[in-house]
N, C-alpha and C positions, 0 to 999 in steps of 0.2 A: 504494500500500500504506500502510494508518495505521499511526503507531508505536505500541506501547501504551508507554502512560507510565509505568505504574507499573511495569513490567518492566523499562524502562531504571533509573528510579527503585530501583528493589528489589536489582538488582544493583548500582550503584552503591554502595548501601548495605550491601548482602553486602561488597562490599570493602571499605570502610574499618572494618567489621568486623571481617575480620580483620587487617586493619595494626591495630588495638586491640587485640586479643587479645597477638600478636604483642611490641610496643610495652611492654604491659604485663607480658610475661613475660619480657622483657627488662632493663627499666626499672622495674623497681615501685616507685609512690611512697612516699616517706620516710614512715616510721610504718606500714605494710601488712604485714602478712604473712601467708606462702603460706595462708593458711583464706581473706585479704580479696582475695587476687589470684585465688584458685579462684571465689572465688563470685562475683566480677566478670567472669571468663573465662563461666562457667555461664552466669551472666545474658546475656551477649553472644549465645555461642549460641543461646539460646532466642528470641531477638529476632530472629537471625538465621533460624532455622528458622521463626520466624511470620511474618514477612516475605517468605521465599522460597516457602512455603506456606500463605499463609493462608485461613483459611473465609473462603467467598463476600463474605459480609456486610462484612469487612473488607480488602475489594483494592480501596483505594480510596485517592489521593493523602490526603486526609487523615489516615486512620488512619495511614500510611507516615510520615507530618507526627511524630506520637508518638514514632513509633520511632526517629527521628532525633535527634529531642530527647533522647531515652533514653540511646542512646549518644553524643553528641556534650557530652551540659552538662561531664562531667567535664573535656573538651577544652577545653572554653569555660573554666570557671570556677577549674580549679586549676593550676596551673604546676608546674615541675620539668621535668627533662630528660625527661621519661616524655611531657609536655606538647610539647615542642618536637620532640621527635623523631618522632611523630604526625604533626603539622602539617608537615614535610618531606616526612613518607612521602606524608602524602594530594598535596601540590605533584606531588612525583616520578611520582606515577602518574595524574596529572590527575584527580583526582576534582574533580566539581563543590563542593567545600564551600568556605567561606571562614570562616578565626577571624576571630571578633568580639570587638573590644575592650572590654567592656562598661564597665572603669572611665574609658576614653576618652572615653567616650557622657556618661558621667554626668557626668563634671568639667566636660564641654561646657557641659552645661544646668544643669547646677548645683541640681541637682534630683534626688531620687531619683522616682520616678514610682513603685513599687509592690513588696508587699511578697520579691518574686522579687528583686530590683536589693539592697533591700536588708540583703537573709539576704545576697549576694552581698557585698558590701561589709562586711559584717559578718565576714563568713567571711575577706576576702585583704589589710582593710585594714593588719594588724603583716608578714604574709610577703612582701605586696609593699614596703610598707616598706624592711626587713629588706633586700631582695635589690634593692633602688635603683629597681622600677619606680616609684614615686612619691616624691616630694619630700615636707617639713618641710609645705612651703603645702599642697600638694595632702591630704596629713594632715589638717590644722586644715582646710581647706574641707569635708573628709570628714565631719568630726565634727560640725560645724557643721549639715551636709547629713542627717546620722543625728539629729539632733536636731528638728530641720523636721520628718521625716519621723516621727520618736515622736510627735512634739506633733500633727501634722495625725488622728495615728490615734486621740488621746484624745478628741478634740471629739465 
């Protein structure tokens, strides 16, 4: 018997949709309120129902690819206990995903590689600060790194 992929795929994804939903009506991040948590909740659903049901055209790992990204960047790129408490929930229930450390990546190579990385770093370089994920150095190599990355785009 074959598996179909995107079925397992799509319900994996229904779940950790709603551990999001969930998570976030629980947890809503600092500065949101109930109008920004509704229309994140909305939006979730509707990914979730294109996903569980989607036209022909679009049941296909890739388009699923999108939708992933969809719901999962906030988890990736913003932090708070809204953040942490997600990433337990998806652990506890085995879902396939894994957080990606993206500032980890980058302080590696010391390089910002494109301009997704660097909205990103733009966006968490004072709140990770601020809540001790990064150091005084790892700051000033940031800066350094945001400036490489201005200057490579003016040429």
């Amino acid at each position: 018997m074959k598996i179909d992929k995107y079925q397992v795929e799509s319900t994996n994804l229904s779940k950790a949709i709603d551990i999001a939903i969930n998570i976030l009506k629980k947890f809503p991040p600092k500065g949101w309120d109930e109008k920004t948590v509704l229309h994140v909740v909305t939006h979730s659903l509707e990914i979730k129902g294109n996903v569980l049901n989607p036209e022909t055209q679009f049941r296909n790992l890739k388009s699923l690819k999108y939708s992933i990204e969809a719901v999962f960047t906030k988890f990736q790129e913003m932090h708070g206990v809204f953040v942490e408490e997600f990433w337990k929930e998806i652990k506890a229930q085995n879902l396939p995903y894994q957080r990606e450390n993206k500032m980890l990546k980058i302080l590696k190579r010391k390089k910002i590689n494109n301009i997704h990385e660097y909205d990103f770093v733009i966006d968490v370089i004072v709140p990770y600060e601020q809540e001790g994920l990064i150091n005084h150095d790892e700051v000033v190599l940031l800066n350094d790194l945001i400036a490489q990355f201005e200057n490579r785009k003016k040429k």
